[in-house]
N, C-alpha and C positions, 0 to 999 in steps of 0.2 A: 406507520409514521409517514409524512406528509413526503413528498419529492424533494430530494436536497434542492434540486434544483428553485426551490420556490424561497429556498432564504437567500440566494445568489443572483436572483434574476435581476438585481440593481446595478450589478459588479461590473466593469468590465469584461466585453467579451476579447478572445484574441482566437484568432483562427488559423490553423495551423495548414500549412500543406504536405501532399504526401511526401515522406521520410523528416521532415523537419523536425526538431529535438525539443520538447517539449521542458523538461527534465534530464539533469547529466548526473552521473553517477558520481557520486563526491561534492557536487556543489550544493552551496549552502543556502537557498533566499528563501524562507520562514512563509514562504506563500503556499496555500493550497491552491488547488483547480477542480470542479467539477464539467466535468464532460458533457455537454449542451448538445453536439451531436458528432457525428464520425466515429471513428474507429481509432485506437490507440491500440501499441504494445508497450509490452514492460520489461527489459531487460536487465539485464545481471552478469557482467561478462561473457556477452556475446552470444548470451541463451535467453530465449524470448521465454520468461515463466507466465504470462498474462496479455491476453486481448482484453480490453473493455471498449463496448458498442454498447452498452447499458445509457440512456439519457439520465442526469445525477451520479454516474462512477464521480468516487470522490478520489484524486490524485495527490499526492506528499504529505497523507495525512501523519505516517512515520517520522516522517524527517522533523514535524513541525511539533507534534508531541514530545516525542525522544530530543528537541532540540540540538538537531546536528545535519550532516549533509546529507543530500536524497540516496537513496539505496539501490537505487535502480534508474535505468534511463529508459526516458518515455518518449517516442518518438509516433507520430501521425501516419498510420498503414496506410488511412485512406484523408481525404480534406476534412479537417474536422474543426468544431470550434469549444473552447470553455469558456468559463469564468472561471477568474483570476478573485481570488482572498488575498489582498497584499499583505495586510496584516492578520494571517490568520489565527496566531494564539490569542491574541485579541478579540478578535471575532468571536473565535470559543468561549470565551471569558463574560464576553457581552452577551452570546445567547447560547442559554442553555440548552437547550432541544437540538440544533446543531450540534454541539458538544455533544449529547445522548448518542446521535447519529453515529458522530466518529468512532465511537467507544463501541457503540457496539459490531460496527464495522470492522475494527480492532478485533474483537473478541471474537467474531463470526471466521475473522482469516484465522487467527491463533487456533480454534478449535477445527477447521480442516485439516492445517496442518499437522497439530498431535493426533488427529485420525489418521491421514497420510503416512507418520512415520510410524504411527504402531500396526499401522497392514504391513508396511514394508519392513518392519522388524519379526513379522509372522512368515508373510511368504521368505523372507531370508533364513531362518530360524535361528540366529541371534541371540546366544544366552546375555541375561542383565546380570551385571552388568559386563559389557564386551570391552576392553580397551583402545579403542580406535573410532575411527570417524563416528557410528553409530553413538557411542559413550558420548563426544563432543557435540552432535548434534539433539541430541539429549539434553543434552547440560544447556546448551543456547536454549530450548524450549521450558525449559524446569526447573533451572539453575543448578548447583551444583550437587551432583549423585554424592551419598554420603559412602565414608568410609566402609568398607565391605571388612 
């Protein structure tokens, strides 16, 4: 598939500087951003889970789907710049190939992550179903474990 960057490059750019906030955790503005050039991280209470230095990283693409506030805060490691989706379900809406993008960007994190948690349910060795955190982080990936 083609550079995100090449359905953006009409957008607004905004360039950030180092440590400047990009995205706040809880706030709400239905815009995405993809990453044109620099360095971003991604935070989660105060634990950095993501650099992207990729040209095209596409930024709130969660927040804007799941329609609610960003999940993470993104702040500029190094000078960097994006483009700015102001209206990005819009966006989606109007092109679909875009839309494929996000989607499978979506499904591309979902599926590390349920790799991630079933290595780290092996190397722990972790009977299914456990009662505690592993059980609930489970359940956020898969929805809910049925009745045992």
């Amino acid at each position: 598939m083609a550079n995100f960057l090449a359905f953006t490059a009409h957008m607004p750019a905004r360039t950030l500087e180092r440590g400047e906030t990009l995205t706040e955790l809880g706030e709400y503005t239905g815009e995405m951003y993809v990453l044109e050039e620099g360095r971003l991280t991604v935070e989660r209470d105060g634990v950095v889970i993501a650099t992207l230095s990729e040209p095209g990283a596409v930024i709130g693409e969660m927040a804007v789907l799941l329609g609610s506030a960003h999940t993470a805060t993104v702040r500029a490691a190094d000078r960097s710049t994006v483009r700015t989706i102001v209206d990005a379900i819009g966006f989606l809406e109007r092109t679909p190939l875009a839309a494929l993008h996000v989607a499978t960007i979506a499904c591309a994190r979902l599926d590390a992550t349920s790799a991630l948690v079933v290595s780290l349910k092996h190397e722990l060795e972790i009977p299914t179903p456990h009662p505690g955190l592993f059980a609930r982080l489970l359940g956020a990936l898969t929805g809910p474990m049925p009745p045992s």
